[in-house]
Structures are given as C-alpha cells and as structure tokens.
PDB file of the backbone (N, CA, C, O) and the ligand in Angstrom, with CONECT records:
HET     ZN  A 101       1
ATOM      1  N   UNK A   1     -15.328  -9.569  12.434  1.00  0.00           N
ATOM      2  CA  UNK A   1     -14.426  -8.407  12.321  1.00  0.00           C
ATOM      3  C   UNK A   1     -13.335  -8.710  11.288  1.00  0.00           C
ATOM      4  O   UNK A   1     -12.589  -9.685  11.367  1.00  0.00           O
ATOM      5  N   UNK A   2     -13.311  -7.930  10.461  1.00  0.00           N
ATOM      6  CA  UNK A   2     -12.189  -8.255   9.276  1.00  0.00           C
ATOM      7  C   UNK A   2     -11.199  -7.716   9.784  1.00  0.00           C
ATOM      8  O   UNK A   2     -11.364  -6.738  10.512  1.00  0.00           O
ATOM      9  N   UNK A   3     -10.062  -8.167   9.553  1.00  0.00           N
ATOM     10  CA  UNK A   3      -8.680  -8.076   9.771  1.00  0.00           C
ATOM     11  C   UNK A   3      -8.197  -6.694   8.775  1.00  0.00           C
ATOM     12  O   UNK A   3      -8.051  -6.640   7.554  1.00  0.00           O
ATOM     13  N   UNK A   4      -8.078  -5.969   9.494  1.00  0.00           N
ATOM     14  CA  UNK A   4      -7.807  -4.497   9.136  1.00  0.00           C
ATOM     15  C   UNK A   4      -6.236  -4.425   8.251  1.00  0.00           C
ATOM     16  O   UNK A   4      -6.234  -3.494   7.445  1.00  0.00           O
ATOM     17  N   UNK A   5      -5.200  -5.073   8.268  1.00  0.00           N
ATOM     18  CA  UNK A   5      -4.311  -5.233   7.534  1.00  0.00           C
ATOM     19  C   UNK A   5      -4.495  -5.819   6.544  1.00  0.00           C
ATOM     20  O   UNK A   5      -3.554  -5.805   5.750  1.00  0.00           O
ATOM     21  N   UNK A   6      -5.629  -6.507   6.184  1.00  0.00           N
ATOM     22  CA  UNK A   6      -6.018  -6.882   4.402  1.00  0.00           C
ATOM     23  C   UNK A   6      -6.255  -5.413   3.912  1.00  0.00           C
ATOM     24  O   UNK A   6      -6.706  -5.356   2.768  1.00  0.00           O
ATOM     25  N   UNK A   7      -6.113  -4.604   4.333  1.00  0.00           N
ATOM     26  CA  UNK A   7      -6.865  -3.243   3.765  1.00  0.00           C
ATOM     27  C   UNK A   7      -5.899  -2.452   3.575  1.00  0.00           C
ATOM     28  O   UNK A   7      -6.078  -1.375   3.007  1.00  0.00           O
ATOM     29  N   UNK A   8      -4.553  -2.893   4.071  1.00  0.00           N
ATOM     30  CA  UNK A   8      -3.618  -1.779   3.933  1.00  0.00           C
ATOM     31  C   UNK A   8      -2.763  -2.111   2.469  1.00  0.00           C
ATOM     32  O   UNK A   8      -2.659  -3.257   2.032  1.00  0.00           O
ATOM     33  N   UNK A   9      -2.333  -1.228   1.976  1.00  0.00           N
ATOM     34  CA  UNK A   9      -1.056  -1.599   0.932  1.00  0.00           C
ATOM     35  C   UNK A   9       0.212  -1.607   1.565  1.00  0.00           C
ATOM     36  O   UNK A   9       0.751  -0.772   2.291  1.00  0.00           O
ATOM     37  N   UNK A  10       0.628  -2.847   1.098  1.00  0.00           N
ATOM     38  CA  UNK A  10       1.647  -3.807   1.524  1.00  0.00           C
ATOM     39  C   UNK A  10       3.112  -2.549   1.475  1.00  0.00           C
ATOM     40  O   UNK A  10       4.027  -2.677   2.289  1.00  0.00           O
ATOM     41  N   UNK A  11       3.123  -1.556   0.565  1.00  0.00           N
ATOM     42  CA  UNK A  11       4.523  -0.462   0.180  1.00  0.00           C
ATOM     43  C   UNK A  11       3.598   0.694   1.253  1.00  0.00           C
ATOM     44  O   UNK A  11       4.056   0.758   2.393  1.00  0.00           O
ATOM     45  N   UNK A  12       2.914   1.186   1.094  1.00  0.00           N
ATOM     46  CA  UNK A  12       2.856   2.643   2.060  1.00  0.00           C
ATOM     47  C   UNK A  12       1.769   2.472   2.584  1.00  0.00           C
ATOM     48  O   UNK A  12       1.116   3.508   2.458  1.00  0.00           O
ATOM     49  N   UNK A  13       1.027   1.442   3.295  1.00  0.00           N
ATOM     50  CA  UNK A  13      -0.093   1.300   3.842  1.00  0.00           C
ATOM     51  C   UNK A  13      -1.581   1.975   3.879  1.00  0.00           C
ATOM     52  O   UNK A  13      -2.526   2.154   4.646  1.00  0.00           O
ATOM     53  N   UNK A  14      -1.302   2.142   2.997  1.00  0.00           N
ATOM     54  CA  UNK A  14      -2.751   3.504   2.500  1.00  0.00           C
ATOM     55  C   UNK A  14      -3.548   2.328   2.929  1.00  0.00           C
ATOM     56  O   UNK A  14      -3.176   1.155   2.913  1.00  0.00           O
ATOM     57  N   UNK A  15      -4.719   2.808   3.324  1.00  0.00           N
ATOM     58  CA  UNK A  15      -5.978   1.660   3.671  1.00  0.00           C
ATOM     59  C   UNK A  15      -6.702   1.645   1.955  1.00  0.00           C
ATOM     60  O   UNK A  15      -6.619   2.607   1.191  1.00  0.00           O
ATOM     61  N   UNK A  16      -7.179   0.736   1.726  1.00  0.00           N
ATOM     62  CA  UNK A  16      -7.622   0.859   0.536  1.00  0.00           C
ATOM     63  C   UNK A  16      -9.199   0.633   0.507  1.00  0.00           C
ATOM     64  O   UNK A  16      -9.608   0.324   1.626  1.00  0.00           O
ATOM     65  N   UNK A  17     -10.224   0.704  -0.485  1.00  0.00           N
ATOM     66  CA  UNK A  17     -11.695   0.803  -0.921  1.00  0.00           C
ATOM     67  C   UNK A  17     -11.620  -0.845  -0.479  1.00  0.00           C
ATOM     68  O   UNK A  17     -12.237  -1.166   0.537  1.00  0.00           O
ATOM     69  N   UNK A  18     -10.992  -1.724  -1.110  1.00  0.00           N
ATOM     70  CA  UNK A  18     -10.921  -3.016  -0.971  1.00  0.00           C
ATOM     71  C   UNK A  18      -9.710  -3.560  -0.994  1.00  0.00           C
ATOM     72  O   UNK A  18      -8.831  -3.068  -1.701  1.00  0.00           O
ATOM     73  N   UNK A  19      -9.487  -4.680  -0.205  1.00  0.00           N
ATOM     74  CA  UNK A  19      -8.630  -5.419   0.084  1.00  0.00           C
ATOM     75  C   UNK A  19      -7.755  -5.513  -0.901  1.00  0.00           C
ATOM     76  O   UNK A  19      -8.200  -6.304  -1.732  1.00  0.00           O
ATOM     77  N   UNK A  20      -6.856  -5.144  -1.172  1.00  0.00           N
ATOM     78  CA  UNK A  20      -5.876  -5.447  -2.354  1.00  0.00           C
ATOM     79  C   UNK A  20      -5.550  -6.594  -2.825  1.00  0.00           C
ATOM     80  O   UNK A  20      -5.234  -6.803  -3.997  1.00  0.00           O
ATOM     81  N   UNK A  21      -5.628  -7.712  -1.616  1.00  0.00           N
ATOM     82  CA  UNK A  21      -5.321  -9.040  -2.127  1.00  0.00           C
ATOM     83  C   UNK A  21      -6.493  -9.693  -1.621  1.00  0.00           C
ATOM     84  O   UNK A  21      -6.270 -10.748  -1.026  1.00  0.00           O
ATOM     85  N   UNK A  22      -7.866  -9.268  -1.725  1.00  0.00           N
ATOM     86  CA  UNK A  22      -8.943  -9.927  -1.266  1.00  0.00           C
ATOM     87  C   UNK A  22      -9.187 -10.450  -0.030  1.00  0.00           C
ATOM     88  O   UNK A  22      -8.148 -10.477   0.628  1.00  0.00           O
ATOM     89  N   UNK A  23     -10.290 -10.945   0.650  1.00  0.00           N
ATOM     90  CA  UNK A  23     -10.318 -11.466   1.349  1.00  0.00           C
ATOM     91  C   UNK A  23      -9.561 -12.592   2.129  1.00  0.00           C
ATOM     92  O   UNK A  23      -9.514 -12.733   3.351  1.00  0.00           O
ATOM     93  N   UNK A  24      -8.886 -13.489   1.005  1.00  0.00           N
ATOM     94  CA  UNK A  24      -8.476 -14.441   1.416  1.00  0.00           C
ATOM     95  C   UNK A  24      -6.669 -14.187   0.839  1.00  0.00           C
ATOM     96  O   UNK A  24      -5.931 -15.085   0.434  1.00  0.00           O
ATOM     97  N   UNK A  25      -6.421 -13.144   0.930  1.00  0.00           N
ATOM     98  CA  UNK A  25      -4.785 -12.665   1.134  1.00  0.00           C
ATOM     99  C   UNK A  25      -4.331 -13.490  -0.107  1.00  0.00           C
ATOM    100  O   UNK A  25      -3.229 -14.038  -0.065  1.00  0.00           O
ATOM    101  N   UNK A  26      -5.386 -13.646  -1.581  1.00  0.00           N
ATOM    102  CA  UNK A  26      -4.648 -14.642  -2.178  1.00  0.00           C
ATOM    103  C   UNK A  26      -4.913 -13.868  -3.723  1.00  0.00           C
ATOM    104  O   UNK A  26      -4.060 -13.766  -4.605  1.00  0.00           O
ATOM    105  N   UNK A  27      -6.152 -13.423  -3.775  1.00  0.00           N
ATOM    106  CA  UNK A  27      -6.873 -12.813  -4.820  1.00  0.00           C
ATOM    107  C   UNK A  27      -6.342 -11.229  -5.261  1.00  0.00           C
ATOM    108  O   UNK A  27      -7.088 -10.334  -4.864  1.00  0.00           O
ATOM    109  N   UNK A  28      -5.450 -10.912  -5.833  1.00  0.00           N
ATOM    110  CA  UNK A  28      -5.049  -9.576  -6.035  1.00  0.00           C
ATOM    111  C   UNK A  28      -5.981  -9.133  -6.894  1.00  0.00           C
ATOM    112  O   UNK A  28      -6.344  -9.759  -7.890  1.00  0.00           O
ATOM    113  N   UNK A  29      -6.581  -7.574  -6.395  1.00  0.00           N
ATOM    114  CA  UNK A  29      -7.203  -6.801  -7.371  1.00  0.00           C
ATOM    115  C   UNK A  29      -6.649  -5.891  -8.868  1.00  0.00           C
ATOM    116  O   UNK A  29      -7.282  -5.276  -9.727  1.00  0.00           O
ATOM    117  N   UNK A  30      -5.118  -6.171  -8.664  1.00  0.00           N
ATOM    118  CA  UNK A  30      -4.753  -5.563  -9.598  1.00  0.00           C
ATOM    119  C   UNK A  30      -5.346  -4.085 -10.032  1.00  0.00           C
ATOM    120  O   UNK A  30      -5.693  -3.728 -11.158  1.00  0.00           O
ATOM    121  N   UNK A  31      -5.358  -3.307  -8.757  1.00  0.00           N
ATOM    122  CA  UNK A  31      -5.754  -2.340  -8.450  1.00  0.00           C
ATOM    123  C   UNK A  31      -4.522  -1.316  -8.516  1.00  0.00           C
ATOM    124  O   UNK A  31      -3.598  -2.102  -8.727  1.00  0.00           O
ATOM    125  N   UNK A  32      -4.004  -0.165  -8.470  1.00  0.00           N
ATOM    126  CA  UNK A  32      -3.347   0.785  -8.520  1.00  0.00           C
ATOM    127  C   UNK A  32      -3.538   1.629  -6.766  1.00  0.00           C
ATOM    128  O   UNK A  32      -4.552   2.282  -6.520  1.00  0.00           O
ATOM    129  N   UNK A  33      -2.670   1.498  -5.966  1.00  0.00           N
ATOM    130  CA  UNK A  33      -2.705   2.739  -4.830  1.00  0.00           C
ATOM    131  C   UNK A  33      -2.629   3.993  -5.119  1.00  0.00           C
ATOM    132  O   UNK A  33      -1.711   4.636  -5.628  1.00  0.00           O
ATOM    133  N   UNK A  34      -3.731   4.320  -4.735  1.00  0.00           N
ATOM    134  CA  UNK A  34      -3.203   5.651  -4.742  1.00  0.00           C
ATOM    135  C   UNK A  34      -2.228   6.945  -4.352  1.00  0.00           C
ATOM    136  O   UNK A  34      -2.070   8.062  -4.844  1.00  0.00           O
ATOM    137  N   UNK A  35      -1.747   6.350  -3.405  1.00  0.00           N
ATOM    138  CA  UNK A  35      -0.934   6.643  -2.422  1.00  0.00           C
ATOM    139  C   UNK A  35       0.254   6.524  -3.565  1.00  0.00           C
ATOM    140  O   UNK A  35       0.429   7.235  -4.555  1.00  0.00           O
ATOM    141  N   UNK A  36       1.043   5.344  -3.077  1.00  0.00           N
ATOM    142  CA  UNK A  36       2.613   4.453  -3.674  1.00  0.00           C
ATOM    143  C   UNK A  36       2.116   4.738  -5.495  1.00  0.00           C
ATOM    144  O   UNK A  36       2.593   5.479  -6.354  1.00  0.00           O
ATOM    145  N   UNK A  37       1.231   3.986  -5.508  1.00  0.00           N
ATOM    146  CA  UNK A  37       1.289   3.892  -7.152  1.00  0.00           C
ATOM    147  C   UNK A  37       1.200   2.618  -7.616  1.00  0.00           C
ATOM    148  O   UNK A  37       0.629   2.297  -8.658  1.00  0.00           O
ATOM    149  N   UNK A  38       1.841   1.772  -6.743  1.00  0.00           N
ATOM    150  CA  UNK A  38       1.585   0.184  -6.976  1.00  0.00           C
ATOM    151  C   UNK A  38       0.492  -0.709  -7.055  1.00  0.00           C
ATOM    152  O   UNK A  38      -0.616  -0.539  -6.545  1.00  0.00           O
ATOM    153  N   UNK A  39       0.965  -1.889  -7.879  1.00  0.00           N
ATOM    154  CA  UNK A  39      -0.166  -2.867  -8.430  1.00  0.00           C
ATOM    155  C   UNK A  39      -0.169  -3.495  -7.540  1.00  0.00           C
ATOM    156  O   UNK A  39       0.813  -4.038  -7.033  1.00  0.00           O
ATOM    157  N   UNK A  40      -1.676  -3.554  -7.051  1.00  0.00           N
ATOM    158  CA  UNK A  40      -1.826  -5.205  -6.042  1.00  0.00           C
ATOM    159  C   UNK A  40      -1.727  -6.341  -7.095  1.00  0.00           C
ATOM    160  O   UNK A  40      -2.322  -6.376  -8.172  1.00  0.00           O
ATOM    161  N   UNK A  41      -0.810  -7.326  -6.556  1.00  0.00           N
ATOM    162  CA  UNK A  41      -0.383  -8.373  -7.569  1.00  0.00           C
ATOM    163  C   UNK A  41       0.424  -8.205  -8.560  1.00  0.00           C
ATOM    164  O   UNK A  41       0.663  -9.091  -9.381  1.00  0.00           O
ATOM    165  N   UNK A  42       0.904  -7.100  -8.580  1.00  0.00           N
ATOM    166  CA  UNK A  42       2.258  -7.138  -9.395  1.00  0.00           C
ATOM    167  C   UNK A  42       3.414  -6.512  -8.757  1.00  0.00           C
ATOM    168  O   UNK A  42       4.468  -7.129  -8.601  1.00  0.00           O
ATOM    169  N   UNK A  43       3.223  -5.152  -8.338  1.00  0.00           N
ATOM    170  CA  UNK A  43       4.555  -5.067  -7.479  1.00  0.00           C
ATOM    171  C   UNK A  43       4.649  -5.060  -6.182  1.00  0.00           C
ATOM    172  O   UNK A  43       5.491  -4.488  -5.489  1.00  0.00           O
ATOM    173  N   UNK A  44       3.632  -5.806  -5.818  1.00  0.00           N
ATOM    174  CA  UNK A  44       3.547  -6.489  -4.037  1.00  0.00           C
ATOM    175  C   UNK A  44       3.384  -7.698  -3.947  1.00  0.00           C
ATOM    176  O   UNK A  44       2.749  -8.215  -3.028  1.00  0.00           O
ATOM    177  N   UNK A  45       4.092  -8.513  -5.158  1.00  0.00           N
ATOM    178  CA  UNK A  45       3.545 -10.327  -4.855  1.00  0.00           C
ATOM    179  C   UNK A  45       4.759 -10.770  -3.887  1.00  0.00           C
ATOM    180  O   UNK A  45       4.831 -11.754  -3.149  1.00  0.00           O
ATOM    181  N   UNK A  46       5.693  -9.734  -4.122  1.00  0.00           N
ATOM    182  CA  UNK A  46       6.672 -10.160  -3.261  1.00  0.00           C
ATOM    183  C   UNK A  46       7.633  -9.659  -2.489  1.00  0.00           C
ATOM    184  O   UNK A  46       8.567  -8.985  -2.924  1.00  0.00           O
ATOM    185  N   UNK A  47       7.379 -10.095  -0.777  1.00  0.00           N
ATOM    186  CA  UNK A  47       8.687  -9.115   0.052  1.00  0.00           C
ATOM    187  C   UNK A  47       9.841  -8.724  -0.366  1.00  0.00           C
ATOM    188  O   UNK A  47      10.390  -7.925   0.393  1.00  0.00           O
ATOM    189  N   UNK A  48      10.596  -9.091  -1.616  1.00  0.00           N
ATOM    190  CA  UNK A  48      11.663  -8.330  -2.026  1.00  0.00           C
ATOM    191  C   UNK A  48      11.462  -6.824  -2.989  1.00  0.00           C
ATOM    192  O   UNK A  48      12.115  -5.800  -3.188  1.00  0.00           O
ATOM    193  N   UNK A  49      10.373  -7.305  -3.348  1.00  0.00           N
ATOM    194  CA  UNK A  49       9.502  -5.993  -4.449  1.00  0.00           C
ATOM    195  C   UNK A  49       9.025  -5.419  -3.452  1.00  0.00           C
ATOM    196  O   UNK A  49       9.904  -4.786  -2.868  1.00  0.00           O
ATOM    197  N   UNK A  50       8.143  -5.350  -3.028  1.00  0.00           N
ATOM    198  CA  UNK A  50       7.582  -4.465  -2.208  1.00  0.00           C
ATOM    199  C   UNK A  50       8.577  -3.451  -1.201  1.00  0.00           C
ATOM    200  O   UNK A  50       8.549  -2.226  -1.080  1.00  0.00           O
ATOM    201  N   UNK A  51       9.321  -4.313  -0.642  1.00  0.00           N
ATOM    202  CA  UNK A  51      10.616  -3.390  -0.370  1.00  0.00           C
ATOM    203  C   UNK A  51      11.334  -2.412  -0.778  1.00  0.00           C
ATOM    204  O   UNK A  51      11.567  -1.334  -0.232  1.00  0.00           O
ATOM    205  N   UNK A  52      11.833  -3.016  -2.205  1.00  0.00           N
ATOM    206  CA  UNK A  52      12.299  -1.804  -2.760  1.00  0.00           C
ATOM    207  C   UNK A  52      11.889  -0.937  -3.610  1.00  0.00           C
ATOM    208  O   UNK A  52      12.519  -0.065  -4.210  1.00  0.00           O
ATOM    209  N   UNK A  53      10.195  -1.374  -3.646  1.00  0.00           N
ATOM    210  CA  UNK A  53       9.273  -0.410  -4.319  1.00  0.00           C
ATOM    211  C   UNK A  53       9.473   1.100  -3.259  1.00  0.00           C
ATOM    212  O   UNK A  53       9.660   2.315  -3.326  1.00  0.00           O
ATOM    213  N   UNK A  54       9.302   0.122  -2.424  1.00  0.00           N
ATOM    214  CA  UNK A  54       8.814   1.499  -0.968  1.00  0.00           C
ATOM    215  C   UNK A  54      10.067   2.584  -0.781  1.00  0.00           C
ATOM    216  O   UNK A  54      10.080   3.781  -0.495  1.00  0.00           O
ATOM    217  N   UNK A  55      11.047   1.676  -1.054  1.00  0.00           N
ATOM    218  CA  UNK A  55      12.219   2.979  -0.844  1.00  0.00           C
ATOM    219  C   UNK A  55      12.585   3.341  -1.781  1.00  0.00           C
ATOM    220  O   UNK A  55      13.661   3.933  -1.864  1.00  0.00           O
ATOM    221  N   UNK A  56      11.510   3.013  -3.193  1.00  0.00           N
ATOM    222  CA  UNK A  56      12.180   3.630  -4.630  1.00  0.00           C
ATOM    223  C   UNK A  56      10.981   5.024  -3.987  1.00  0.00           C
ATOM    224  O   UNK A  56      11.297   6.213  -3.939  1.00  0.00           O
ATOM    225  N   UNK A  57      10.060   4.635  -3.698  1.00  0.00           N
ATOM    226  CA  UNK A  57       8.567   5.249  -3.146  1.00  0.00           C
ATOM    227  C   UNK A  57       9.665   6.453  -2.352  1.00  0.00           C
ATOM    228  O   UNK A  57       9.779   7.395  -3.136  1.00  0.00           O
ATOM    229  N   UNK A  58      10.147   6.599  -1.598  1.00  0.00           N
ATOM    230  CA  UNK A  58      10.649   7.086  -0.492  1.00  0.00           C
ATOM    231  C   UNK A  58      11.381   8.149  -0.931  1.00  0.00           C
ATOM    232  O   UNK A  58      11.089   9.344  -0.892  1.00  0.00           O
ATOM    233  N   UNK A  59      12.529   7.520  -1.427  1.00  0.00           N
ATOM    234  CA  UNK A  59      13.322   7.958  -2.048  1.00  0.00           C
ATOM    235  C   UNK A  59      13.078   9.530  -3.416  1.00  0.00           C
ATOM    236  O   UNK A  59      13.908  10.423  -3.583  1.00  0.00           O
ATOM    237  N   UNK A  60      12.095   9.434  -3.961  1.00  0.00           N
ATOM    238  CA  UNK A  60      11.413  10.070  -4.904  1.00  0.00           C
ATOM    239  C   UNK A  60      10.676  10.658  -4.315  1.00  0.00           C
ATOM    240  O   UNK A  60       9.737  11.053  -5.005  1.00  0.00           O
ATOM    241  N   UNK A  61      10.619  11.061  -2.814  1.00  0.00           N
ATOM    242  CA  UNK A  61       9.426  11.931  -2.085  1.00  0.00           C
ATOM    243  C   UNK A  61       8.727  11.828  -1.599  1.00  0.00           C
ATOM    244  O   UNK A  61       8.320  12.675  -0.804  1.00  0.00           O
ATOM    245  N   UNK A  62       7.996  10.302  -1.895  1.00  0.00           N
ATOM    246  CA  UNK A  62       6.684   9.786  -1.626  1.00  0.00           C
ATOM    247  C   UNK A  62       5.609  10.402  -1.529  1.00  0.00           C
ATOM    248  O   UNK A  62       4.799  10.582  -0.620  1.00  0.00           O
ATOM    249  N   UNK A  63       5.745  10.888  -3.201  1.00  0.00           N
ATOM    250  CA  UNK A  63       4.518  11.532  -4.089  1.00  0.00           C
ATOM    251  C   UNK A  63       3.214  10.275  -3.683  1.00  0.00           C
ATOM    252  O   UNK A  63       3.319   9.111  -3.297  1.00  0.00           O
ATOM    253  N   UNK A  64       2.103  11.073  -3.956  1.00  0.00           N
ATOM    254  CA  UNK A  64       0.968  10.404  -4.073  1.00  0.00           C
ATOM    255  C   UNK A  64       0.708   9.943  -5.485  1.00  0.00           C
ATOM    256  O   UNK A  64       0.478  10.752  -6.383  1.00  0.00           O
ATOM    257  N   UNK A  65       0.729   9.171  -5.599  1.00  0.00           N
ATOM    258  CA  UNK A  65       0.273   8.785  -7.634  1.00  0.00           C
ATOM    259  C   UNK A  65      -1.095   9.518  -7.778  1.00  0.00           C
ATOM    260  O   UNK A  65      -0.784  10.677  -8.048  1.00  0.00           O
ATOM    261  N   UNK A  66      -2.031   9.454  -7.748  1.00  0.00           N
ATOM    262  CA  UNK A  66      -2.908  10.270  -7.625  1.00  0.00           C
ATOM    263  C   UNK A  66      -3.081  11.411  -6.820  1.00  0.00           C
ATOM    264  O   UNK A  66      -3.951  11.235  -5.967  1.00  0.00           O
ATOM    265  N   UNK A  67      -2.612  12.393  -6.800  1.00  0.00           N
ATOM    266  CA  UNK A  67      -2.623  13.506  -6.012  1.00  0.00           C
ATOM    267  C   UNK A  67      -3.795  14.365  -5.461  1.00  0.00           C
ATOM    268  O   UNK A  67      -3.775  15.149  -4.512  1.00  0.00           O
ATOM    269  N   UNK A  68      -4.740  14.056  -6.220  1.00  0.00           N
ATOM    270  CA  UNK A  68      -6.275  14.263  -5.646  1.00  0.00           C
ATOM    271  C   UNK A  68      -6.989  13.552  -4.304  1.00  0.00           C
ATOM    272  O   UNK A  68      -7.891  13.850  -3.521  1.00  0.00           O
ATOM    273  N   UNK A  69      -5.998  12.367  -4.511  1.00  0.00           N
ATOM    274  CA  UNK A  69      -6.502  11.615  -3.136  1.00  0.00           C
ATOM    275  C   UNK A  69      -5.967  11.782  -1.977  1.00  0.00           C
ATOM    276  O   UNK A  69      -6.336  11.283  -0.914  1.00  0.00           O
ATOM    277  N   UNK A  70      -4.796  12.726  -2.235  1.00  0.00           N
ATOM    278  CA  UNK A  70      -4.546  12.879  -0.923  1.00  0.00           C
ATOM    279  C   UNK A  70      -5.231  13.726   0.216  1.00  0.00           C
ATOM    280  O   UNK A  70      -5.637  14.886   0.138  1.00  0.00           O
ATOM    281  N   UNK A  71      -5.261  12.868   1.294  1.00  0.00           N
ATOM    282  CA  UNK A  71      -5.979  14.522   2.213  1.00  0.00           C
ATOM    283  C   UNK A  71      -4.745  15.172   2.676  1.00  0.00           C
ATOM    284  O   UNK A  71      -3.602  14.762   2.878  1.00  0.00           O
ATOM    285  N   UNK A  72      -5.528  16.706   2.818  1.00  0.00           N
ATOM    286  CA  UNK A  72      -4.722  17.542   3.590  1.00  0.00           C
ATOM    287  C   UNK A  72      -4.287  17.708   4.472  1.00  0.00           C
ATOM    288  O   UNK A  72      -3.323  18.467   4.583  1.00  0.00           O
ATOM    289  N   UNK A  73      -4.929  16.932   5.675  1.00  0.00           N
ATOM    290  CA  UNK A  73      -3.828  16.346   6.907  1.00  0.00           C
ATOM    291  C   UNK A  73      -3.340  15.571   6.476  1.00  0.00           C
ATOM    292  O   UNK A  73      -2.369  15.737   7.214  1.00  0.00           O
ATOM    293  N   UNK A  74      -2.945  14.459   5.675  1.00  0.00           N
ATOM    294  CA  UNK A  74      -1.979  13.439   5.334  1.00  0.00           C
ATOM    295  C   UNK A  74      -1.024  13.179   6.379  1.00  0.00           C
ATOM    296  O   UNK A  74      -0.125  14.004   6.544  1.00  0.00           O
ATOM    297  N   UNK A  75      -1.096  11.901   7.289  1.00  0.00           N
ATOM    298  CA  UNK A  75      -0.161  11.749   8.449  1.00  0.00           C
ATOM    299  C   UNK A  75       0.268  10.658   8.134  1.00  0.00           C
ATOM    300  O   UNK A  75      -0.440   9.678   8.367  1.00  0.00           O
ATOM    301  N   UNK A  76       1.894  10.446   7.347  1.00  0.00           N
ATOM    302  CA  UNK A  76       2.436   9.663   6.811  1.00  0.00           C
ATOM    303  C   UNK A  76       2.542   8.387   7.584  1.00  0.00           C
ATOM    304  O   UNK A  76       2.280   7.201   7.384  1.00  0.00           O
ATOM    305  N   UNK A  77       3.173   9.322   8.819  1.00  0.00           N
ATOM    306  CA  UNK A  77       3.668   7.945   9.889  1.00  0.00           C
ATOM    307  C   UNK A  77       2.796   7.094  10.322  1.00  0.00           C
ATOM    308  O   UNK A  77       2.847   5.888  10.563  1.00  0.00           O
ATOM    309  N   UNK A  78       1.517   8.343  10.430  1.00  0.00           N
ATOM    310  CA  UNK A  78       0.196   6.894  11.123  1.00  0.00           C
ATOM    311  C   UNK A  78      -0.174   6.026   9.248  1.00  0.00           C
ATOM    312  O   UNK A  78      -0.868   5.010   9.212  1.00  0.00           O
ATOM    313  N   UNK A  79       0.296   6.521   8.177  1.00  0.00           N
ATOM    314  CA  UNK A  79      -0.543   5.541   7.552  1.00  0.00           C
ATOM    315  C   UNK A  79       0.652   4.636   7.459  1.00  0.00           C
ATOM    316  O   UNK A  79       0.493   3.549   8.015  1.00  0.00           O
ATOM    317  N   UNK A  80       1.897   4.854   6.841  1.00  0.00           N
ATOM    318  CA  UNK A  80       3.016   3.860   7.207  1.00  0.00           C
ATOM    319  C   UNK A  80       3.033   2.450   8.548  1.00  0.00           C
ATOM    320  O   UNK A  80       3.597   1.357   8.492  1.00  0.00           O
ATOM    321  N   UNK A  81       2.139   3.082   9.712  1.00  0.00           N
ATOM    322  CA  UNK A  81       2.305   1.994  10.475  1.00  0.00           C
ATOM    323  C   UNK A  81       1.415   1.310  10.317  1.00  0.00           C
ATOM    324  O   UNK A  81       1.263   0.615  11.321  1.00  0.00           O
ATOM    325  N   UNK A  82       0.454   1.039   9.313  1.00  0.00           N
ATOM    326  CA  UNK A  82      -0.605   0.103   9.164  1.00  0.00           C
ATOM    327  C   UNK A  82       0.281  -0.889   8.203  1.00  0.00           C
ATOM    328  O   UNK A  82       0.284  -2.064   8.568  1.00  0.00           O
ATOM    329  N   UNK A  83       1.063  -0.559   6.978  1.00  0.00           N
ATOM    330  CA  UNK A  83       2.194  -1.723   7.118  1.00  0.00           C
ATOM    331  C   UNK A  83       1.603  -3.441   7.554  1.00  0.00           C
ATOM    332  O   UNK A  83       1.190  -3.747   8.673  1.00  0.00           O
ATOM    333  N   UNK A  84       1.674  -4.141   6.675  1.00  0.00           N
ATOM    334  CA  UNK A  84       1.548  -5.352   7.469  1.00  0.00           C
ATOM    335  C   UNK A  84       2.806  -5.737   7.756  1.00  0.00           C
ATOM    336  O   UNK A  84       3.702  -5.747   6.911  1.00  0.00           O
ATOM    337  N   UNK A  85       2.977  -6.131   9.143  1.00  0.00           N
ATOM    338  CA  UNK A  85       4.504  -6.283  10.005  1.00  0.00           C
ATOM    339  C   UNK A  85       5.602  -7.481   8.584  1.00  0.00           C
ATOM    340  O   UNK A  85       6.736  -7.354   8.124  1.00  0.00           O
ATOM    341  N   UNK A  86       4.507  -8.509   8.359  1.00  0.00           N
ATOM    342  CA  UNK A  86       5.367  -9.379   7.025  1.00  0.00           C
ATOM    343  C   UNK A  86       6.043  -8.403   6.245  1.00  0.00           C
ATOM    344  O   UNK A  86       7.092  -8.752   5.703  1.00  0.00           O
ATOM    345  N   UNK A  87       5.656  -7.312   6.100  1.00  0.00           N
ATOM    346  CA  UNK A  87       6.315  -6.599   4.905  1.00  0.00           C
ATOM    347  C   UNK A  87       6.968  -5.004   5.331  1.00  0.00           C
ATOM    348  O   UNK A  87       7.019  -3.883   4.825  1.00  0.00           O
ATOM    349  N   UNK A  88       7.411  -5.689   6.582  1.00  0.00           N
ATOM    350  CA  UNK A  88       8.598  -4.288   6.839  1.00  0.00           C
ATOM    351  C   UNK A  88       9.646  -4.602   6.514  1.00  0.00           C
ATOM    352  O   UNK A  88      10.583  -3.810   6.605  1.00  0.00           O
TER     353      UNK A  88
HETATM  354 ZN    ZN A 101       0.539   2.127  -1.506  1.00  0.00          ZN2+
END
C-alpha cells in the first residue's frame, strides 16, 4: 500500500498523477500542480517555501493554475487536508 501523502502537493494538496517527490520522498518530478501552480522541487524543497507559497496561493484566491483541471465540485477543505502534516 503506498503511502497516500507522497501523492499530495506539499502547498494545496491536490493528489497528483505521480508522486511529486517520487517514491522515495527524495526524487522531485519537477512537475507543475495544477491546482497551486508549484514546482515539485523547486518551490516545495522547503517548509519555509512551501508555506508561504500557500498563503501567497491563498491570498490571491487560490486560483487553479490550470483551470481546466479543476472539477466542478472542487472541495477545497477535503483536498487541503491531504496536506502532509510536515508541511502545515
Ligand atoms: Zn498544489
């Protein structure tokens, strides 16, 4: 059973296609969320970034960067609480 918080993004927990930081929480895909907008491995290498990505994220509406991906139920709070607890 894979650990379901490798799947989330570390700023707005969108579950992602693949692990953002790989399997082994070490390998960033340097992937783009769709959700936040953020780089796995660049503006989530670190709990002080990721932080104030999320409330730059927040702050600005918390647009979807890709807006096609969003669904139309979009339930912020349940995807917010996937969050890995390290990075509240
Ligand atoms: Zn995100």
């Amino acid at each position: 059973m894979l650990n379901k918080s490798l799947f989330a993004c570390r700023v707005c927990g969108l579950e992602q296609p693949e692990p953002p930081w790989g399997l082994d929480g070490k390998t960033a895909t340097f992937d783009i969320c769709a959700c936040c907008g953020a780089e796995f491995g660049y503006e989530d290498s670190l709990y002080s970034a990721v932080v104030s990505y999320r409330e730059e994220w927040k702050r600005k509406g918390m647009n979807w960067w890709s807006e096609k991906d969003k669904p139309e139920d979009w339930d912020v709070k349940a995807q917010l609480s996937n969050i890995p607890a390290e990075y509240l």
